[in-house]
SEGU-363678 format. One record per residue: x, y, z of N, C-alpha, C in turn; residue in three letters. Coordinates in Angstrom, 2 decimals, always signed. Atoms other than C-alpha are relative to their C-alpha. Layout:
residues N
+---------+---------+---------+---------+---------+---------+---------+---------+---------+-----+
:    n_px :    n_py :    n_pz :   ca_px :   ca_py :   ca_pz :    c_px :    c_py :    c_pz : res :
+---------+---------+---------+---------+---------+---------+---------+---------+---------+-----+
:       X :       Y :       Z :       X :       Y :       Z :       X :       Y :       Z : ALA :
...
+---------+---------+---------+---------+---------+---------+---------+---------+---------+-----+
***
This chain:
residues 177
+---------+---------+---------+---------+---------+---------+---------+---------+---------+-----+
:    n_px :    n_py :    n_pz :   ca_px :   ca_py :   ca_pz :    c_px :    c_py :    c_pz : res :
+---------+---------+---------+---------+---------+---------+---------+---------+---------+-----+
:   +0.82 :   -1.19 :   +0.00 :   +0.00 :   +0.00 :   +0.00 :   +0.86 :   +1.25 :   +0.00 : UNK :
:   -0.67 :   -1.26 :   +0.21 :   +2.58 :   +2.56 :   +0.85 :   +0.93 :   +0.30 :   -1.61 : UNK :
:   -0.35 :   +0.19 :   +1.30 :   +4.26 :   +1.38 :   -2.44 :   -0.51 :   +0.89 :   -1.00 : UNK :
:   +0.84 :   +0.07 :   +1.21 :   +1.52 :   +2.10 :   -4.50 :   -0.32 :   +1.75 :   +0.37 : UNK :
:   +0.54 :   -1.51 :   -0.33 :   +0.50 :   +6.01 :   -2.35 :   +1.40 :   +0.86 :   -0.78 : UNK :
:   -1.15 :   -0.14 :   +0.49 :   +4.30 :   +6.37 :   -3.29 :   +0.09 :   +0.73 :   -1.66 : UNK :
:   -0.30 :   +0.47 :   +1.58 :   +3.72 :   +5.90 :   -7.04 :   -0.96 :   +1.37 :   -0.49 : UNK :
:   +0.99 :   -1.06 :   +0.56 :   +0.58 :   +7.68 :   -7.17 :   +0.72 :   +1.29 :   +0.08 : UNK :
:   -0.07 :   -1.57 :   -0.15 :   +1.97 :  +11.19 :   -5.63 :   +1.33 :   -0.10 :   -0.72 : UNK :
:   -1.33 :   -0.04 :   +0.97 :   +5.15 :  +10.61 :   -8.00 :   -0.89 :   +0.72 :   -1.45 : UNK :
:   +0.21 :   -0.11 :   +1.16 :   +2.79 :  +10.53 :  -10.86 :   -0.86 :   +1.20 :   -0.41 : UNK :
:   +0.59 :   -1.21 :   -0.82 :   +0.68 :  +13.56 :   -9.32 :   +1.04 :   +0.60 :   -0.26 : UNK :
:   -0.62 :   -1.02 :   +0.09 :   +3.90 :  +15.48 :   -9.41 :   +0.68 :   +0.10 :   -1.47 : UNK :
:   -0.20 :   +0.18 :   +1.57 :   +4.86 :  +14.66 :  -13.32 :   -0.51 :   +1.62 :   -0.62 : UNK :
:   +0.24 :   -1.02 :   +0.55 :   +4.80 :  +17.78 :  -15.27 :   -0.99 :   -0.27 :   -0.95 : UNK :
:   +1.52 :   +0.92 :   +1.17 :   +1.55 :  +17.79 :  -17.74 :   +0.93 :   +0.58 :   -0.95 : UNK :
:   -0.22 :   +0.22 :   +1.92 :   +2.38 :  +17.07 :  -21.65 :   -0.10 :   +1.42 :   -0.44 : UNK :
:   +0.19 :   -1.33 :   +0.60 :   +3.23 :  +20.57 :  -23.02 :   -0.67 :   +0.04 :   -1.59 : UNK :
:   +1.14 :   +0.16 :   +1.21 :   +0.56 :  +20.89 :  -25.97 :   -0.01 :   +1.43 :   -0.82 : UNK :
:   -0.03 :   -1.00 :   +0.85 :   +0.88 :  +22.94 :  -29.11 :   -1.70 :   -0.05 :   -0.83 : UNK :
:   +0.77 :   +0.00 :   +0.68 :   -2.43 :  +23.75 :  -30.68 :   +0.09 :   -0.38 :   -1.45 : UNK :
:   +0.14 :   -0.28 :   +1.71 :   -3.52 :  +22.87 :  -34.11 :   -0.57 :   +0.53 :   -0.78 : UNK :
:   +1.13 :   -0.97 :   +0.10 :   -6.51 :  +23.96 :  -34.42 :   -1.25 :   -0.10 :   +1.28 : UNK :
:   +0.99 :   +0.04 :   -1.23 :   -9.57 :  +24.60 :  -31.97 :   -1.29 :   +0.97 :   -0.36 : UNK :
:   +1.18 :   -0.77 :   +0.77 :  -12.19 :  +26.20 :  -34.56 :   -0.31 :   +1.43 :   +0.05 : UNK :
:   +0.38 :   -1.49 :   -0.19 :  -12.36 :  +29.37 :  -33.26 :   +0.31 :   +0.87 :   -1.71 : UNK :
:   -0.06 :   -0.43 :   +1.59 :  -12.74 :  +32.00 :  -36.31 :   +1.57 :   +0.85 :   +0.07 : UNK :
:   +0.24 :   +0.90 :   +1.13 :  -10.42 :  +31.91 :  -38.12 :   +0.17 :   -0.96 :   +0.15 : UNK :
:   -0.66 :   +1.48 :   -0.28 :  -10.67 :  +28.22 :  -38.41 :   +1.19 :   -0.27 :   -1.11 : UNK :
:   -0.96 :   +0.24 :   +1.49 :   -8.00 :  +26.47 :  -40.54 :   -1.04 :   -1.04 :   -1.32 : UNK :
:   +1.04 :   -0.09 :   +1.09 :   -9.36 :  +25.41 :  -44.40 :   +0.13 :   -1.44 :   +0.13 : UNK :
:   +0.57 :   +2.08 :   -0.02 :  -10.87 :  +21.52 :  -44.22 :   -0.07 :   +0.17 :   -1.14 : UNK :
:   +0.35 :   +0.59 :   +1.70 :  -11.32 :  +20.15 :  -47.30 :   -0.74 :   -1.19 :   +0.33 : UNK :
:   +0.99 :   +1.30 :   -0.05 :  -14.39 :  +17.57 :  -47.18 :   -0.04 :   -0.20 :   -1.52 : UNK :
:   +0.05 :   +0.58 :   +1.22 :  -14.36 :  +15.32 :  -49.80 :   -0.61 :   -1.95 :   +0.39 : UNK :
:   +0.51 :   +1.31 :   -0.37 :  -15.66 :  +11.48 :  -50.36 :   +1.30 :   -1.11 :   -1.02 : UNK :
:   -0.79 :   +1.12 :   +0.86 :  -14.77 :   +8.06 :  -51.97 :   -0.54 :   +0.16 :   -1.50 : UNK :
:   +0.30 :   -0.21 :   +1.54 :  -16.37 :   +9.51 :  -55.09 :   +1.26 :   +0.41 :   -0.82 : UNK :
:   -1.10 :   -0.66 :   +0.93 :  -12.87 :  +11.04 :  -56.09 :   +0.18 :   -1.32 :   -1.09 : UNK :
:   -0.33 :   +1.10 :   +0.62 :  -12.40 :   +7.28 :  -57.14 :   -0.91 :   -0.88 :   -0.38 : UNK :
:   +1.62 :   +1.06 :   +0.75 :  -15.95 :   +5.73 :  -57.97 :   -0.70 :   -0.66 :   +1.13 : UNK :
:   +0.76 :   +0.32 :   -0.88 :  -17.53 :   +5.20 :  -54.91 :   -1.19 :   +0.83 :   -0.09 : UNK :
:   +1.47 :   -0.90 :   -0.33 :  -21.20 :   +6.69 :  -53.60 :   -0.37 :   +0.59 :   +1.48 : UNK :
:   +0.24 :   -0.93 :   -1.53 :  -20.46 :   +8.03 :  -50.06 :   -0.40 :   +1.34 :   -0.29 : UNK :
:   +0.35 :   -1.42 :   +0.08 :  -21.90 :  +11.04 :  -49.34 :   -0.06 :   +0.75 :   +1.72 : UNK :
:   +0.01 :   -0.24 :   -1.04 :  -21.99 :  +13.44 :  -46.95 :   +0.51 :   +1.66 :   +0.04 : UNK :
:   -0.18 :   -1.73 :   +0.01 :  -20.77 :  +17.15 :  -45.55 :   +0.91 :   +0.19 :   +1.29 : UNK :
:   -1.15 :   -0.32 :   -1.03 :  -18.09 :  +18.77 :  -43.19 :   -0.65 :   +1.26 :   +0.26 : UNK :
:   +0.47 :   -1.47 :   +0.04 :  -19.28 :  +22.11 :  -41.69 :   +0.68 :   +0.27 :   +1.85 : UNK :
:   -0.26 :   -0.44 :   -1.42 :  -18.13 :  +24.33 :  -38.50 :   -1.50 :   +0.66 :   +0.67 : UNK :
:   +1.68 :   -0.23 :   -0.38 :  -20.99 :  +24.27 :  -36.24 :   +0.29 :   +0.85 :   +1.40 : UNK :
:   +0.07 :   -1.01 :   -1.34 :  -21.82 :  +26.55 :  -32.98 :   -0.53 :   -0.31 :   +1.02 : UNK :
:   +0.52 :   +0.88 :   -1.02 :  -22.78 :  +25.21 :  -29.72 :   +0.58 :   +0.17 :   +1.02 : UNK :
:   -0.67 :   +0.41 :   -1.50 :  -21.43 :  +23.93 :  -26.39 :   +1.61 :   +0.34 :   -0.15 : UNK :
:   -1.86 :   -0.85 :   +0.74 :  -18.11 :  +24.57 :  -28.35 :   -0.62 :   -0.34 :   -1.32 : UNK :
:   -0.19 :   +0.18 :   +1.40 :  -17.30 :  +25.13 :  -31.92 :   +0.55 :   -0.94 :   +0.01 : UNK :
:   -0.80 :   +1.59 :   +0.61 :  -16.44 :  +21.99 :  -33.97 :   +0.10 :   -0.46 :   -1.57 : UNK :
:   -0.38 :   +0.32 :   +1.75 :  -15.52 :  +20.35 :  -37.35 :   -1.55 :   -1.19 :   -0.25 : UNK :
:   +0.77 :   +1.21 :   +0.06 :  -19.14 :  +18.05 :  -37.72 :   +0.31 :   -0.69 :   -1.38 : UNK :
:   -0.03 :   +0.88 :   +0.88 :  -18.78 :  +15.18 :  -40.06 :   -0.77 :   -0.56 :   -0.17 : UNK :
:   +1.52 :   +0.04 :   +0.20 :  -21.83 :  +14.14 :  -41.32 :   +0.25 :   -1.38 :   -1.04 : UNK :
:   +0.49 :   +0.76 :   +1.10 :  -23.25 :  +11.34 :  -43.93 :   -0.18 :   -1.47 :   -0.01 : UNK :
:   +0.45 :   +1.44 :   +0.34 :  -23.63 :   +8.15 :  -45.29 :   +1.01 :   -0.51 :   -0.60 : UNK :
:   -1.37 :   +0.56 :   +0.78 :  -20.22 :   +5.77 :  -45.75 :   -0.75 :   -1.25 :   -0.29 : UNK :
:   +0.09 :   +0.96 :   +0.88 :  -20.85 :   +3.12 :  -48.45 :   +0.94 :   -0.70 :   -0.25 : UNK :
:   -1.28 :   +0.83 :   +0.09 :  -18.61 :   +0.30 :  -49.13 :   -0.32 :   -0.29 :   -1.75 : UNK :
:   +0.74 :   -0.07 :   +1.81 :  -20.64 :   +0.22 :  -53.02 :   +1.08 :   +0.22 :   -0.86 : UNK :
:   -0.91 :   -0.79 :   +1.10 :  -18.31 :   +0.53 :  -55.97 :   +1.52 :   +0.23 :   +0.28 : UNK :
:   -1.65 :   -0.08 :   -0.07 :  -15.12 :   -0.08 :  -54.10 :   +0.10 :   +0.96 :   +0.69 : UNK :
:   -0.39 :   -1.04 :   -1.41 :  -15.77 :   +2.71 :  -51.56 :   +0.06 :   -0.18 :   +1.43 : UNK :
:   -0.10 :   -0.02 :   -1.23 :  -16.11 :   +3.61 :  -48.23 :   +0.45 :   +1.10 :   +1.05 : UNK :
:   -0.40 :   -1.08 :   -1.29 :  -15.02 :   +6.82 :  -46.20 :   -0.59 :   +1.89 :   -1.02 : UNK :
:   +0.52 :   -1.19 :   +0.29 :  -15.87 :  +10.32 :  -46.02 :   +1.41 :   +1.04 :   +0.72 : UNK :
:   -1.44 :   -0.65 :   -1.25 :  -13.32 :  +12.75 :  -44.45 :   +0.08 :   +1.32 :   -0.38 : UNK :
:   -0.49 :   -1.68 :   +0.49 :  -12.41 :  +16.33 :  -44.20 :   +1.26 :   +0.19 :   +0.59 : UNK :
:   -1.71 :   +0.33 :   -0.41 :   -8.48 :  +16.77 :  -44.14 :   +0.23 :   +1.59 :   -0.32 : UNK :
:   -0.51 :   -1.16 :   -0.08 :   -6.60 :  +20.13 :  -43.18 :   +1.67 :   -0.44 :   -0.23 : UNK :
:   -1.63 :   -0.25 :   +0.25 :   -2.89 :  +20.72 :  -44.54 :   +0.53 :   +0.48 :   +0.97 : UNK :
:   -1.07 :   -1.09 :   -1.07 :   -0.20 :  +21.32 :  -42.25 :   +1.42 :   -0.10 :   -0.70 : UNK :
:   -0.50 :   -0.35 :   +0.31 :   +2.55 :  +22.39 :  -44.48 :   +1.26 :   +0.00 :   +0.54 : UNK :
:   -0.89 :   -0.27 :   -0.31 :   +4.95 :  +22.85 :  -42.23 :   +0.21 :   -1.46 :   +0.84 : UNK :
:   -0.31 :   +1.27 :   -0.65 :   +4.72 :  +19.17 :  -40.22 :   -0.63 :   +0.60 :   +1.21 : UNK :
:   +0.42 :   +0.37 :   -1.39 :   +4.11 :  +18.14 :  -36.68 :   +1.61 :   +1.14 :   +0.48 : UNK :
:   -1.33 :   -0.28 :   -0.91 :   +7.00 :  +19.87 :  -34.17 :   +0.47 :   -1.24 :   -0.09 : UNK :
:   -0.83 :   +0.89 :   -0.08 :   +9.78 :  +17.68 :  -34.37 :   -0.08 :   -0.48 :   +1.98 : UNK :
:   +0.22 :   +0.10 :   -1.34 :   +9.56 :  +16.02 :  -30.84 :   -1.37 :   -0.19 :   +0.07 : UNK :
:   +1.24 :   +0.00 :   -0.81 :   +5.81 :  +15.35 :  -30.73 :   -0.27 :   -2.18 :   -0.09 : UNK :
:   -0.25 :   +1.77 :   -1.05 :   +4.87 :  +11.80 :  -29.26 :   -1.65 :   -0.30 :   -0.54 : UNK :
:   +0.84 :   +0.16 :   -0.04 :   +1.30 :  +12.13 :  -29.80 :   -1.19 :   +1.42 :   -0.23 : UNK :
:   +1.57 :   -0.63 :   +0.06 :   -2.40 :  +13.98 :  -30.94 :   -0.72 :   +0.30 :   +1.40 : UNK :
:   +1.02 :   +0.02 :   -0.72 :   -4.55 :  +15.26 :  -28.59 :   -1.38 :   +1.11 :   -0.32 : UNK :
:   +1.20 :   -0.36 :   +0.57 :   -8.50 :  +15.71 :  -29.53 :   -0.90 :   -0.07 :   +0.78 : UNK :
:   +1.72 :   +0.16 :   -0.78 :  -11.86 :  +16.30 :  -28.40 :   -1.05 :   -0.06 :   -0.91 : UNK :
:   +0.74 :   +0.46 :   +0.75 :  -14.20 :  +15.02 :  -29.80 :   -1.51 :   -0.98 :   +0.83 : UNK :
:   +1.23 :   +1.35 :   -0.70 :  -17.99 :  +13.03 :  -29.33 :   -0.66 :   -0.14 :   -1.18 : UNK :
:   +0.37 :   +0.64 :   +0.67 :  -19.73 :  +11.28 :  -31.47 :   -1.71 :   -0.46 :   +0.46 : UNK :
:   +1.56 :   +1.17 :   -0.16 :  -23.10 :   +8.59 :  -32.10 :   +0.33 :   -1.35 :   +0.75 : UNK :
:   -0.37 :   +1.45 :   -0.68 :  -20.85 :   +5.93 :  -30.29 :   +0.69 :   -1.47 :   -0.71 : UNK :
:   -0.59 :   +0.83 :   +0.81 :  -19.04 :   +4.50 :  -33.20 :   +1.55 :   +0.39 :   -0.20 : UNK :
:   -1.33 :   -0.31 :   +0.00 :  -15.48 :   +4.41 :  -34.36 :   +0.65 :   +0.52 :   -1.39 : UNK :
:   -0.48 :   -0.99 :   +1.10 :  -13.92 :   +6.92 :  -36.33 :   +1.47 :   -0.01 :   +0.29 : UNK :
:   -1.75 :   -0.29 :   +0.03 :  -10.27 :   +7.65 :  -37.69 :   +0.58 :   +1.20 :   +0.08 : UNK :
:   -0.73 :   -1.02 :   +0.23 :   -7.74 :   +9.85 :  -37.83 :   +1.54 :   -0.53 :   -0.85 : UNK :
:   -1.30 :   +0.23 :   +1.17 :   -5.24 :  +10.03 :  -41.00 :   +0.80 :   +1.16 :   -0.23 : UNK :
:   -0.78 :   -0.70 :   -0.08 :   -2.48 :  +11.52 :  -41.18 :   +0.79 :   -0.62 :   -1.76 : UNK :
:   -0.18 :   +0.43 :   +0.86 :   -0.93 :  +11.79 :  -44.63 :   +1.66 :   +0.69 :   +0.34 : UNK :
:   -0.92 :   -0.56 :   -0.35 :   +3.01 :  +12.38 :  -44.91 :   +0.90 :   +0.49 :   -1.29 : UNK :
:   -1.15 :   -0.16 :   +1.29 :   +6.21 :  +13.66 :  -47.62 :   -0.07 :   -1.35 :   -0.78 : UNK :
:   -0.37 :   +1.57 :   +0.70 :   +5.97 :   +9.62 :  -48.40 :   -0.95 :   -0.61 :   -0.18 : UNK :
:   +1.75 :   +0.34 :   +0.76 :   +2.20 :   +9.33 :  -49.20 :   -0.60 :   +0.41 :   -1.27 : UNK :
:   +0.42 :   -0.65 :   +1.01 :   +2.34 :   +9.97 :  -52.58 :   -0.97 :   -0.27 :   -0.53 : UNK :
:   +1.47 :   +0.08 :   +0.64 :   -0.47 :   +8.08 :  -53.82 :   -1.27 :   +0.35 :   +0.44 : UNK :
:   +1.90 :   -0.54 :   -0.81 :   -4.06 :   +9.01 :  -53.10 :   -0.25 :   -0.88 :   +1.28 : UNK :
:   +0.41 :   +0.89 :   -0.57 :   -4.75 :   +5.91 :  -51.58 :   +1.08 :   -0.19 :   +1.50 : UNK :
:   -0.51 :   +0.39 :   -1.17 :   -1.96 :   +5.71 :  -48.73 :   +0.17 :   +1.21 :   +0.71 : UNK :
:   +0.88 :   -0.63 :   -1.70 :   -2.45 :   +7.12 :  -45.08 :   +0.95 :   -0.64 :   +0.95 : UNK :
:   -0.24 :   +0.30 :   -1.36 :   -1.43 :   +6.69 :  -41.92 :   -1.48 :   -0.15 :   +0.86 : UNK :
:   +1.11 :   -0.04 :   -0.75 :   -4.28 :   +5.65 :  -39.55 :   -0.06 :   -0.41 :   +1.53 : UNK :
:   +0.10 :   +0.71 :   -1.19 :   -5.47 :   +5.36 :  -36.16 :   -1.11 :   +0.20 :   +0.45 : UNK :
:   +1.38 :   +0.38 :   -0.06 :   -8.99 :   +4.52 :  -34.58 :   -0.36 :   +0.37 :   +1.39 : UNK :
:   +0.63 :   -0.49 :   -1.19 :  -11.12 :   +6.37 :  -31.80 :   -1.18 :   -0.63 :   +0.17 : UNK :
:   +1.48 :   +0.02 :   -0.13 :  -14.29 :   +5.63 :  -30.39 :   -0.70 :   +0.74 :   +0.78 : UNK :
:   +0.88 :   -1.40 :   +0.01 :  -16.98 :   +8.26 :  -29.94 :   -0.94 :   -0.42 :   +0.92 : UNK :
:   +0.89 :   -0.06 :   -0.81 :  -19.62 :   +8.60 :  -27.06 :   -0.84 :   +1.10 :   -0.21 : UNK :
:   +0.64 :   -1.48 :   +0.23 :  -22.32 :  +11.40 :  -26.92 :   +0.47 :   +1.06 :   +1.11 : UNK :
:   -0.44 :   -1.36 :   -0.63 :  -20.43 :  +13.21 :  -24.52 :   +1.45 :   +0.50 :   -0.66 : UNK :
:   -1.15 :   -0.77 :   +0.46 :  -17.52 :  +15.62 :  -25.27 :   +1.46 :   -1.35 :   +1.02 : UNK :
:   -1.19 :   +0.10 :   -0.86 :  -14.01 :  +13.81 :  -24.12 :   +1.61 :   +0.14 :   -1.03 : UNK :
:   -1.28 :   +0.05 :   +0.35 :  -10.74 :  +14.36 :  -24.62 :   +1.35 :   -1.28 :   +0.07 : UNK :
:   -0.31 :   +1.17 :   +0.69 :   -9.03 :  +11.44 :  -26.11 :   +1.95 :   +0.36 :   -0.28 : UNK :
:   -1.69 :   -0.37 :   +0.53 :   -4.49 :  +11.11 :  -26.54 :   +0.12 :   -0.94 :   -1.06 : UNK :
:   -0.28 :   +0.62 :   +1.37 :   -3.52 :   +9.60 :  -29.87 :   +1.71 :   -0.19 :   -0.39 : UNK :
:   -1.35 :   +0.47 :   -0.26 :   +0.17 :   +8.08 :  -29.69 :   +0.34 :   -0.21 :   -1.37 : UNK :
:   +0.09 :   +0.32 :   +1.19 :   +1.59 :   +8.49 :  -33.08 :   +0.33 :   -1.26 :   -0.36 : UNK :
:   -0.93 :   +1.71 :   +0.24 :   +3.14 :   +4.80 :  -32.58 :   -1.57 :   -0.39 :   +0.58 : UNK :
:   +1.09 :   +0.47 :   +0.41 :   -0.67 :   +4.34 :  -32.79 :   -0.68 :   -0.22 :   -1.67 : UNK :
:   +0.53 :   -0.19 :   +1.13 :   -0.85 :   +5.54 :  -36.50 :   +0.83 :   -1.23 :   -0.51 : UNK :
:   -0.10 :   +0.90 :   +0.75 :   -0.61 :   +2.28 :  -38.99 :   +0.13 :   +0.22 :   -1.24 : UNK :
:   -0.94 :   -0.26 :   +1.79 :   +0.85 :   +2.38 :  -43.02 :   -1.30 :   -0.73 :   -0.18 : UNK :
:   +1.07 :   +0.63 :   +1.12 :   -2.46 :   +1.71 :  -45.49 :   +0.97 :   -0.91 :   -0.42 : UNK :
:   -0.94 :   +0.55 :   +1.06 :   +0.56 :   -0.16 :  -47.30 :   +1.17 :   -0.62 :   +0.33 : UNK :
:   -1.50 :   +1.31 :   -0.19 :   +3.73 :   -2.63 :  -47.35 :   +1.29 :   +1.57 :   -0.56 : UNK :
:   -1.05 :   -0.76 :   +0.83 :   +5.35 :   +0.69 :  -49.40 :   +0.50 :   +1.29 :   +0.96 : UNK :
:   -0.10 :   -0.79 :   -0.55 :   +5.05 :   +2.94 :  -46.61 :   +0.99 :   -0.25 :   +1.36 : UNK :
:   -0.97 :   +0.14 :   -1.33 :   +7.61 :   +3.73 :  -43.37 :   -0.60 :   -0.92 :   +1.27 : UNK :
:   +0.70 :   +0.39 :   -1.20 :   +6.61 :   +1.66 :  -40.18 :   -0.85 :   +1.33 :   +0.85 : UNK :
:   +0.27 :   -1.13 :   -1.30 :   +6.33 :   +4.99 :  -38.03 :   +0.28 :   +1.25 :   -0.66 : UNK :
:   -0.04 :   -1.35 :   +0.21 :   +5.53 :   +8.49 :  -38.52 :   +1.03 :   +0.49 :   +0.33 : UNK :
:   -1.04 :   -0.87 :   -0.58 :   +8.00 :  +10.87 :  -38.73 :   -0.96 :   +1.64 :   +0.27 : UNK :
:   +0.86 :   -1.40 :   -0.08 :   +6.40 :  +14.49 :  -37.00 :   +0.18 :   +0.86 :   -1.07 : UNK :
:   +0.17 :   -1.30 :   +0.97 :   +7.89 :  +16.58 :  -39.59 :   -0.53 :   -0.18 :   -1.40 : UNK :
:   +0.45 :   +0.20 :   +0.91 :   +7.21 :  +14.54 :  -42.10 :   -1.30 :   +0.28 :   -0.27 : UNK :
:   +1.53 :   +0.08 :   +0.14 :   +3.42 :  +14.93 :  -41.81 :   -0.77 :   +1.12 :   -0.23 : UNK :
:   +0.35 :   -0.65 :   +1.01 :   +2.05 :  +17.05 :  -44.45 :   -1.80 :   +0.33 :   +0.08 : UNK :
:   +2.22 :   +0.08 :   +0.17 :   -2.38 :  +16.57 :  -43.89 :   -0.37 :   -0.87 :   +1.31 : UNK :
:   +0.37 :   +0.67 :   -1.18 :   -4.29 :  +15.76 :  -40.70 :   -1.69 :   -0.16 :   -0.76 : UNK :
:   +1.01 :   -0.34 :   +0.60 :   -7.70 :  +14.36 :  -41.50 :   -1.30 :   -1.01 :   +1.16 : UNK :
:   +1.50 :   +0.56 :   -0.76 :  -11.19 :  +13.00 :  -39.62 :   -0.80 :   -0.66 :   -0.90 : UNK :
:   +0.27 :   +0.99 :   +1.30 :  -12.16 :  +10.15 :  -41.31 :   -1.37 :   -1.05 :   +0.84 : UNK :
:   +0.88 :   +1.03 :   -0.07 :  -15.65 :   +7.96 :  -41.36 :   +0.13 :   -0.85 :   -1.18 : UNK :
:   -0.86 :   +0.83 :   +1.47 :  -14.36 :   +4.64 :  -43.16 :   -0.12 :   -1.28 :   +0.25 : UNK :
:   +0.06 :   +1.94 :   -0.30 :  -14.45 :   +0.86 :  -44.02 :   -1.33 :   -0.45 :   +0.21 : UNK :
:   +0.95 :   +0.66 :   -0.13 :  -17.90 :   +0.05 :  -43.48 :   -0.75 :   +0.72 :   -0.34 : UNK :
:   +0.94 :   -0.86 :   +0.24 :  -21.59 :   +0.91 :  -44.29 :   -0.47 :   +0.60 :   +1.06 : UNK :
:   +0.99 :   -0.28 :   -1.28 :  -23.03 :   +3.17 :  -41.70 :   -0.16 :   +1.64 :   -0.52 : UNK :
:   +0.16 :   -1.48 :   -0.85 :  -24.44 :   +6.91 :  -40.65 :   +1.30 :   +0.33 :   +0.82 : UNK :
:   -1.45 :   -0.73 :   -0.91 :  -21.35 :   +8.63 :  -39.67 :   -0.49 :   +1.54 :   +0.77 : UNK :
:   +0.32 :   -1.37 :   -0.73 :  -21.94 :  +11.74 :  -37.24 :   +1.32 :   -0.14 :   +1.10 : UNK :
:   -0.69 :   -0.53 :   -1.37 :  -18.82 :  +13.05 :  -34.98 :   +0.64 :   +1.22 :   -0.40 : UNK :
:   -0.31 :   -1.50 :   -0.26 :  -17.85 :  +16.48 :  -33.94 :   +1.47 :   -0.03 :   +0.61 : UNK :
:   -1.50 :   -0.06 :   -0.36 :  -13.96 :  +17.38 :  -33.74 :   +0.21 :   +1.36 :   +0.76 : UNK :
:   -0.19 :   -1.21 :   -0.53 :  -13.72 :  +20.36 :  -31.27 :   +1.80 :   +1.03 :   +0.19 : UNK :
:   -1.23 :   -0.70 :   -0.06 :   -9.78 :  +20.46 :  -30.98 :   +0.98 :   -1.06 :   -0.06 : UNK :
:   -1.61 :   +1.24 :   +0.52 :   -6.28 :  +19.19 :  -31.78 :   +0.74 :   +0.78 :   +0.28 : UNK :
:   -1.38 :   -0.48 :   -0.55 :   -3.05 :  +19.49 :  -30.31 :   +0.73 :   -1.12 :   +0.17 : UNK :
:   -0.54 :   +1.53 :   -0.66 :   -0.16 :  +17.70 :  -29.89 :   +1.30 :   +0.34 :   +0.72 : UNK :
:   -0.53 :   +0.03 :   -1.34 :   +1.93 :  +16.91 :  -27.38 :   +1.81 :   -0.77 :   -0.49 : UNK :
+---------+---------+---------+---------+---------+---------+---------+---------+---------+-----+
***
């Protein structure tokens, strides 16, 4: 027991994760780009919009189809300049209908359309704040690096994907750590 009171007030005195914003909607937000699996012959549909509420947020809306070789919907913001060299991990807020949504990260070495980096949340109807370990994000591909590099990473994006369903979740903020 004293072991363990030990451990706790050690981990109690840990400095918190210094967090660089990415975005957090406020006006101006940065420019999303919503788009579907129609670029390539699919029939998802759907819409990205900044909505007003309990907080501002990125909503992701529609209907993902797996029809025609598709499947996702997504609205992806450029970051030009990369992650800070040194970052370990995402951190988002976000809530949802209670399903599981992505986050893709595209990098300098994603040249084709089709390859991504990915990693998988799951959404509740309340607001929470969620950490995203980039040695969580996974290669679409055999052609791609094992592991993100921060600077390398060129497009952050909010993705409903892989299956048929009603997609609805709200992205309130990103930072990383």
């Amino acid at each position: 027991m004293r072991h363990l009171l030990a451990l706790c007030f050690a981990l109690a005195a840990l400095p918190a994760m210094a967090q660089t914003v990415i975005e957090d909607f406020a006006p101006p937000a940065g420019e999303w780009r919503f788009f579907t699996d129609q670029v390539m012959g699919g029939v998802s549909t759907g819409e990205a919009t900044i909505v007003q509420g309990e907080r501002t947020a990125l909503r992701l809306t529609g209907e993902v189809s797996t029809e025609n070789r598709g499947g996702f919907i997504q609205a992806r913001r450029d970051l030009p300049e990369g992650l800070p060299e040194g970052t370990e991990a995402l951190a988002i807020t976000v809530r949802g209908d209670g399903q599981r949504y992505f986050l893709h990260l595209r990098t300098s070495g994603t040249i084709l359309p089709w390859q991504y980096y990915q990693a998988a949340f799951d959404t509740t109807g309340d607001w929470q704040e969620l950490r995203v370990p980039l040695s969580a994000f996974t290669p679409s591909g055999g052609l791609l690096r094992d592991a993100v590099r921060p600077g390398a990473v060129r497009s952050i994006a909010l993705v409903a994907y892989g299956r048929d369903h009603t997609a609805a979740v709200d992205l309130a903020w990103i930072a990383v750590e």
